[in-house]
N, C-alpha and C positions, 0 to 999 in steps of 0.2 A: 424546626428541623435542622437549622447552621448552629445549634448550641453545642460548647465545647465541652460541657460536661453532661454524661450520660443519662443523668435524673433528669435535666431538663430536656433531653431532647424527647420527640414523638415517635412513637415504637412504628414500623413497618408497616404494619397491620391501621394504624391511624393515618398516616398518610397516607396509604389505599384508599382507607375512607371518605378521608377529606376531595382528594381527584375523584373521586366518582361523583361527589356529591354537588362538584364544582365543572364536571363534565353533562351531570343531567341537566344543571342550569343553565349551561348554555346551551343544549338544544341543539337540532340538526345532529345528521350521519355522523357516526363515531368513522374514527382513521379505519378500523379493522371491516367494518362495513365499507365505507369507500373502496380499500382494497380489494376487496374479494369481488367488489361489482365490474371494477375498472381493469385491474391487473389482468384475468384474463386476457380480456380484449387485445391489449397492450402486446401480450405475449405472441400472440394466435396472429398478429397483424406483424409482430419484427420475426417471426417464422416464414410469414408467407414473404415478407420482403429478401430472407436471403434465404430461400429456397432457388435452388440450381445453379447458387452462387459456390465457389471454392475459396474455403478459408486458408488454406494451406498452400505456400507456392509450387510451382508444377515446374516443367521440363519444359511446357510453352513458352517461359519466360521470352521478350524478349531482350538482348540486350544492346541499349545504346550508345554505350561505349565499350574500349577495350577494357575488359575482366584482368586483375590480377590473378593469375591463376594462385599464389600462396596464401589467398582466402578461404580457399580449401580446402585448404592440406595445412598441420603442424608444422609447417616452416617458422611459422613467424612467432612459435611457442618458445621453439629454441631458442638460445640466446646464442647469438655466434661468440668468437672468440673476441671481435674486434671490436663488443662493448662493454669488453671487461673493466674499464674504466666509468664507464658512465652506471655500471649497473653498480659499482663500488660507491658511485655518488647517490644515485637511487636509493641504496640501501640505506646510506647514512643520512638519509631526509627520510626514509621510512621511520629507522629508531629514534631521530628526534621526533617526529611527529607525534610517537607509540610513548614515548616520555614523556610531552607536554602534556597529552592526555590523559594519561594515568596521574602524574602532575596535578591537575587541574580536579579530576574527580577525587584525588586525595583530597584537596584542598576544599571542595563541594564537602565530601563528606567529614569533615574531622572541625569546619566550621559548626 
């Protein structure tokens, strides 16, 4: 089956073969039988356990400490004026990083 040339490997259809042939000898429940006996169960039972549970957060929340309120709102999307400097450094660690990268997968690929 790991042979590098085509002639010698075993066609698709042969390796089928051989796992089934190697699956009847050993006997006991195939996976596909296990599943379809077990998995319901499985399901029907993590239903009934979050039945009348809420997956989604609500309005009941409570909250134990003070909330920043600009977790909410686009504030903190914005960039203020007053990190016009550090976004200038950001960025020039973004374009090296975006160059070593490409860098690097040039160099992957053209080995």
């Amino acid at each position: 089956m790991i042979a590098l040339d085509p002639a010698d490997r075993m066609s698709a259809e042969e390796v089928q073969e051989v796992c089934m042939t190697l699956s009847e000898e050993m006997g006991g429940m195939s996976l596909r039988r296990y599943a379809r006996k077990e998995v319901p169960g499985l399901i029907q039972a993590r239903r009934a356990r979050l039945r009348g549970s809420v997956l989604l957060p609500s309005a009941d929340l409570v909250m134990t400490s003070p909330q920043d309120p600009s977790l909410l709102t686009a504030s903190k999307s914005i960039r203020s004026a007053g990190l016009k400097g550090r976004l200038g450094r950001d960025s020039a660690r973004h374009a090296l990083l975006f160059f070593a990268l490409a860098l690097s997968l040039w160099w992957f690929i053209s080995a």
